[in-house]
C-alpha positions as CSV (number, residue, x, y, z in Angstrom):
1,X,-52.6,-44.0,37.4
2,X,-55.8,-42.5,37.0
3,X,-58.0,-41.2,39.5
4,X,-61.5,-41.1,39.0
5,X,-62.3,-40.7,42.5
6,X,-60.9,-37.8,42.0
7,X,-63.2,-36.7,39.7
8,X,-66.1,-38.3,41.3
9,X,-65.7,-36.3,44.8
10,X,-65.2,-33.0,42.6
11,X,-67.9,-33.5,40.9
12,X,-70.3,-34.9,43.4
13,X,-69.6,-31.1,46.1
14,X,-70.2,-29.5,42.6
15,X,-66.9,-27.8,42.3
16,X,-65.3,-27.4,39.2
17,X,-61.5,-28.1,37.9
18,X,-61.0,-24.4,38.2
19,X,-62.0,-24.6,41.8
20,X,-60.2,-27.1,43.5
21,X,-57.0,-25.8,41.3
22,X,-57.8,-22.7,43.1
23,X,-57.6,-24.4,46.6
24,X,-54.4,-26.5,45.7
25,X,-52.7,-23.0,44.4
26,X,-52.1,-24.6,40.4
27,X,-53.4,-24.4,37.7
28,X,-56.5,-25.9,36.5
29,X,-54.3,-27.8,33.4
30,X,-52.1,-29.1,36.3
31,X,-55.9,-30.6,38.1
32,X,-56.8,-31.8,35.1
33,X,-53.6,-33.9,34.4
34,X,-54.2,-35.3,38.3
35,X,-57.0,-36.7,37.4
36,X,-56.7,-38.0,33.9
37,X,-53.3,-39.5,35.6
38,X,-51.2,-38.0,33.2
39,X,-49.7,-36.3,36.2
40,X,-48.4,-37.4,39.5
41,X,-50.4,-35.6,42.6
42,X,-48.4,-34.1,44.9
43,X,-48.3,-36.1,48.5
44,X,-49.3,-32.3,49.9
45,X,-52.1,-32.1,47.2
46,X,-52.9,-35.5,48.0
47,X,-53.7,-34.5,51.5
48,X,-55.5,-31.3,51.4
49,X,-57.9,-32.8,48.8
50,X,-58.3,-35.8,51.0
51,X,-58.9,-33.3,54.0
52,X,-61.1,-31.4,52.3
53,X,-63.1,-33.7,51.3
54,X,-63.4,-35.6,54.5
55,X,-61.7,-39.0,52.8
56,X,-58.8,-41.0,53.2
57,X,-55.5,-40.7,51.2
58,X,-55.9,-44.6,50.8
59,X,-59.9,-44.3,49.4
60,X,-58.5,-41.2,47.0
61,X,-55.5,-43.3,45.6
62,X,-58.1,-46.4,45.6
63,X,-56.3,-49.0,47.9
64,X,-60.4,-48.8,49.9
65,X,-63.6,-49.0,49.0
66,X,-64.6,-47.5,52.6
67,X,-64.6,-43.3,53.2
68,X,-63.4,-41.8,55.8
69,X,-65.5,-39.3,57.6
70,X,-63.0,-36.5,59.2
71,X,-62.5,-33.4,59.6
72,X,-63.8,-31.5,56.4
73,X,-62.6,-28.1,55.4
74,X,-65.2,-25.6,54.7
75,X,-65.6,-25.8,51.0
């Protein structure tokens, strides 16, 4: 599955692969196979990126069109 959401919210808070890597303690070639799909995310890395960045788990793994706004952890 790929995950250009994922992608898309990195992108958009201008972080880079490196970054959110950082934040999910792995690698950035780890990240980068998360979002390309060629990798299967973690349900814990699933939900500090969807904490972070103040989304559902359901609008990251694309099941909603509609974002969440929570709690957001200071980036």
């Amino acid at each position: 599955m790929h995950f250009q959401r994922l992608k898309d919210l990195r992108e958009d808070s201008d972080l880079t692969q490196t970054k959110i890597a950082e934040l999910l303690h792995t690698s950035q070639t780890v990240y980068s196979r998360y979002e390309r799909g060629f990798q299967t995310i973690p349900v814990e890395h699933l939900l500090i990126l969807a904490d972070f960045y103040g989304v559902s788990v359901d609008y990251i793994l694309g099941r909603t069109n509609v974002k969440e706004t929570g709690r957001q952890i200071k980036k």
